[in-house]
NUBAVO-378599 format. One line per field, with one value per residue (C-alpha): chain; x, y, z; residue in one letter. Coordinates in steps of 0.2 Angstrom, whole numbers, m for minus. Example, Ala and Ser with C-alpha at 12.3 -4.5 7.8 and 13.67 -1.06 7.14 Angstrom:
2
ch	A; A $
u	62; 68 $
v	m22; m5 $
w	39; 36 $
aa	A; S $
***
This chain:
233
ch	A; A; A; A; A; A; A; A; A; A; A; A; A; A; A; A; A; A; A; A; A; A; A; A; A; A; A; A; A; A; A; A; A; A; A; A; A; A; A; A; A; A; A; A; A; A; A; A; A; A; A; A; A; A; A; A; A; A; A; A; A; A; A; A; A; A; A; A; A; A; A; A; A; A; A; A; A; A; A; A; A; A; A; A; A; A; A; A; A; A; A; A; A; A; A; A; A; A; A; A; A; A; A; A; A; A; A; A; A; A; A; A; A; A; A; A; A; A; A; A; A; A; A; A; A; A; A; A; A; A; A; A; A; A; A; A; A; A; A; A; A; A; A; A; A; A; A; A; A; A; A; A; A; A; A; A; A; A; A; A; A; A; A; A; A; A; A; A; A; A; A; A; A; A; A; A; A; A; A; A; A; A; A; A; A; A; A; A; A; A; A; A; A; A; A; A; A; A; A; A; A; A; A; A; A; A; A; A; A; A; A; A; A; A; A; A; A; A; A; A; A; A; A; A; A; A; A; A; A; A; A; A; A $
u	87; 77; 61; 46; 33; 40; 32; 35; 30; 27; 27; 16; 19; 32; 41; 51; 55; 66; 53; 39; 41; 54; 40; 40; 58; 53; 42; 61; 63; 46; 47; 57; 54; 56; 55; 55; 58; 46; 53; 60; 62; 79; 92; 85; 87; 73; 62; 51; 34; 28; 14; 6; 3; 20; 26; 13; 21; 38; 30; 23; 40; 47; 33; 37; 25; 16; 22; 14; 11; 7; 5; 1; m8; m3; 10; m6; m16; 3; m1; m19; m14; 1; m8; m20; m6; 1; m11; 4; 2; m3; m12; m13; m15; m19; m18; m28; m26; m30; m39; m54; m61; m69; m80; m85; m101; m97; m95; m80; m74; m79; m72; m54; m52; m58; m46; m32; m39; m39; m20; m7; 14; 26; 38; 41; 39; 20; 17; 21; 14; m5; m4; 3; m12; m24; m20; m22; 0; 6; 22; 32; 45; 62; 66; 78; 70; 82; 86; 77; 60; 64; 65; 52; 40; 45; 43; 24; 22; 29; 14; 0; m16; m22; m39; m37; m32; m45; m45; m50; m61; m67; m52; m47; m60; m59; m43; m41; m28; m37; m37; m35; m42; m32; m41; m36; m53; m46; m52; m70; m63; m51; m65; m76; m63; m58; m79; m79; m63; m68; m84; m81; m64; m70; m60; m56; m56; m44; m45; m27; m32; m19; m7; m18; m14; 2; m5; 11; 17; m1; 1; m11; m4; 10; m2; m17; m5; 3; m16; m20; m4; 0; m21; m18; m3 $
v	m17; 0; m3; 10; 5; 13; 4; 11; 4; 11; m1; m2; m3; m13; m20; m11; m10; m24; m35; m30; m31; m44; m54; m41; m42; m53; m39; m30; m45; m34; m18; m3; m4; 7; 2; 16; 15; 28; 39; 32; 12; 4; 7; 24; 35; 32; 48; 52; 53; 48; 59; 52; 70; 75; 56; 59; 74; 64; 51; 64; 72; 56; 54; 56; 55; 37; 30; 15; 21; 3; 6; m7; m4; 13; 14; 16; 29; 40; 32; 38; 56; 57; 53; 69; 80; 76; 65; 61; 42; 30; 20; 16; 2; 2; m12; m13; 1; 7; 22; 15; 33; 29; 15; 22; 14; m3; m14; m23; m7; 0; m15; m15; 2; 0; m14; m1; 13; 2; m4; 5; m4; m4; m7; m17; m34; m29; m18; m32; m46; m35; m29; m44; m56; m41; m40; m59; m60; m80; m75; m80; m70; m73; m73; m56; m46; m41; m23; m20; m27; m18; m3; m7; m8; 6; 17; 11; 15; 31; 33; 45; 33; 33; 33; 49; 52; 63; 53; 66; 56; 70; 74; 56; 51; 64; 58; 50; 38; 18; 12; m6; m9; m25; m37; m53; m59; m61; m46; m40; m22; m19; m26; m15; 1; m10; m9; 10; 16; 2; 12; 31; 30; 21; 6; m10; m25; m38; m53; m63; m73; m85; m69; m63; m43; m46; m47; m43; m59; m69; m82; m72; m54; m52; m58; m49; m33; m37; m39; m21; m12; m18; m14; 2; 7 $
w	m118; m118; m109; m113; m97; m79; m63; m49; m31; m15; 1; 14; 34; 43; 28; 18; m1; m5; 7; 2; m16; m16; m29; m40; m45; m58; m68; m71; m87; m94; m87; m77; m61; m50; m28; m19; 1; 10; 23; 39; 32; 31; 25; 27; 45; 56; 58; 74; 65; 47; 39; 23; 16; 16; 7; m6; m11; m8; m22; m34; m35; m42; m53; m72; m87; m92; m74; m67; m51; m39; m19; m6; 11; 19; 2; m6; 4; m1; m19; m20; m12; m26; m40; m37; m34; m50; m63; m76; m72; m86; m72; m53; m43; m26; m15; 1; 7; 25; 23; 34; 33; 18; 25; 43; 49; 44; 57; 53; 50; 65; 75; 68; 72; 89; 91; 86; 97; 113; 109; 115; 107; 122; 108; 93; 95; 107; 89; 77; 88; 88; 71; 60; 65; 64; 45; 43; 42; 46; 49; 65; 72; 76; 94; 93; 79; 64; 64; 48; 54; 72; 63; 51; 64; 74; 56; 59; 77; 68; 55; 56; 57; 39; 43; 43; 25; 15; m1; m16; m25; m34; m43; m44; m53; m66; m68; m88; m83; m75; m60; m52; m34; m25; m13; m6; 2; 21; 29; 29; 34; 19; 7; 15; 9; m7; m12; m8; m20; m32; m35; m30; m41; m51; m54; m59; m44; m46; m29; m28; m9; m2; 6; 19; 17; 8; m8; m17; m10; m18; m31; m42; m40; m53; m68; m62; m62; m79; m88; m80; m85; m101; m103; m99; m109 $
aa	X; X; X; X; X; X; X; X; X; X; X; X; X; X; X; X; X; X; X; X; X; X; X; X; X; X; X; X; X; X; X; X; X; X; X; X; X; X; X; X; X; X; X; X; X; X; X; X; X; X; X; X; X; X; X; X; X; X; X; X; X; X; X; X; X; X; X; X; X; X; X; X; X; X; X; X; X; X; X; X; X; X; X; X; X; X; X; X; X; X; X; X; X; X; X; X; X; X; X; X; X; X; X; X; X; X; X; X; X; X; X; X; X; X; X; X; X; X; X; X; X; X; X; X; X; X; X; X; X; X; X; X; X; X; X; X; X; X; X; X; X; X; X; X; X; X; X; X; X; X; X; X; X; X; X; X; X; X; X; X; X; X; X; X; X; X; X; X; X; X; X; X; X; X; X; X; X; X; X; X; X; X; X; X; X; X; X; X; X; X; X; X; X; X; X; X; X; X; X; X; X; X; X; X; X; X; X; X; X; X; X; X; X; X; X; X; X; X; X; X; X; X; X; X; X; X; X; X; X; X; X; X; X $
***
């Protein structure tokens, strides 16, 4: 079967590729999709620091005309940098995206990054045992952590803090191509940035709650995805 609509995806923190989007496999009966593993996630090397500037011209370089470019949490600050670099997508969708820098002065804004400011990870488990609860994440872990979730959160500890992205709103909004803003109506910080981009984009705002900030794990997300891409093509 030929398929004419790319997706590609870019994870977020902690979890790689194959787990972040492992919901999404089921678009490749509809679509080409394409999960791409940023730098320093498994099965990858690990590297010493992550910069969101340089993965964004890491992204753009893969990017080809009429993609569907879909980035989740810090995979969508590289998303949002990529797509100014090089505006050939047919669409983009960002997904919670941490770039608090867009929403300074709000107080929940203001209080999660203080949390982060005063917290300082002796190692993995310490990182994922502050951060997954901070982003509204259920999920319990094992006693001995698998080497891909080690190094996982390690790649985060890794990260440049994304609050300091410079988001080009400017060029993004001239873009031609739609965008689609993800919420999931669990953190009053990330719908304070989610109200921001949805107007200064401009875009579309789609709410899929029951994952906390795993949206692409949310009952809701695949078809709130499908409508926009298939609405844009």
């Amino acid at each position: 079967m030929r398929f004419v609509t790319r997706l590609v995806f870019v994870h977020g923190s902690v979890g790689n590729a194959a787990a972040t989007w492992s919901a999404q496999r089921a678009l490749e009966e509809r679509f080409e999709c394409v999960f791409l593993t940023r730098g320093g996630y498994p099965p990858g090397p690990p590297l010493e620091r992550i910069d969101f500037e340089q993965q964004a011209d890491e992204v753009a370089a893969e990017l080809r005309d009429g993609d569907h470019l879909v980035g989740h949490s810090y995979g969508g600050v590289v998303s949002l940098l990529a797509a100014a670099r090089r505006p050939v997508v047919a669409s983009l969708t960002v997904g919670e995206r941490p770039c608090f820098g867009v929403a300074r002065g709000r107080p929940a804004v203001e209080e999660l990054l203080s949390r982060f400011e005063a917290f300082v990870a002796s190692g993995p488990r310490e990182y994922l045992e502050f951060f997954l609860p901070l982003v509204g994440s259920a999920i319990t872990l094992p006693d001995r952590l698998p080497p891909a979730l080690e190094q996982g959160a390690r790649a985060a500890m890794a990260e440049r803090p994304p609050d300091e992205a410079v988001i080009p709103f400017d060029e993004l909004a001239a873009a031609p191509f739609p965008k689609l803003v993800i919420s999931g109506a669990h953190s009053a910080a990330f719908d304070a940035v989610c109200d921001v981009l949805e107007q200064r984009l401009p875009a579309q705002r789609a709410v899929v709650p029951g994952a906390g900030h795993s949206l692409p794990r949310a009952p809701a997300y695949n078809s709130a995805l499908v409508a926009f891409v298939e609405g844009s093509s």
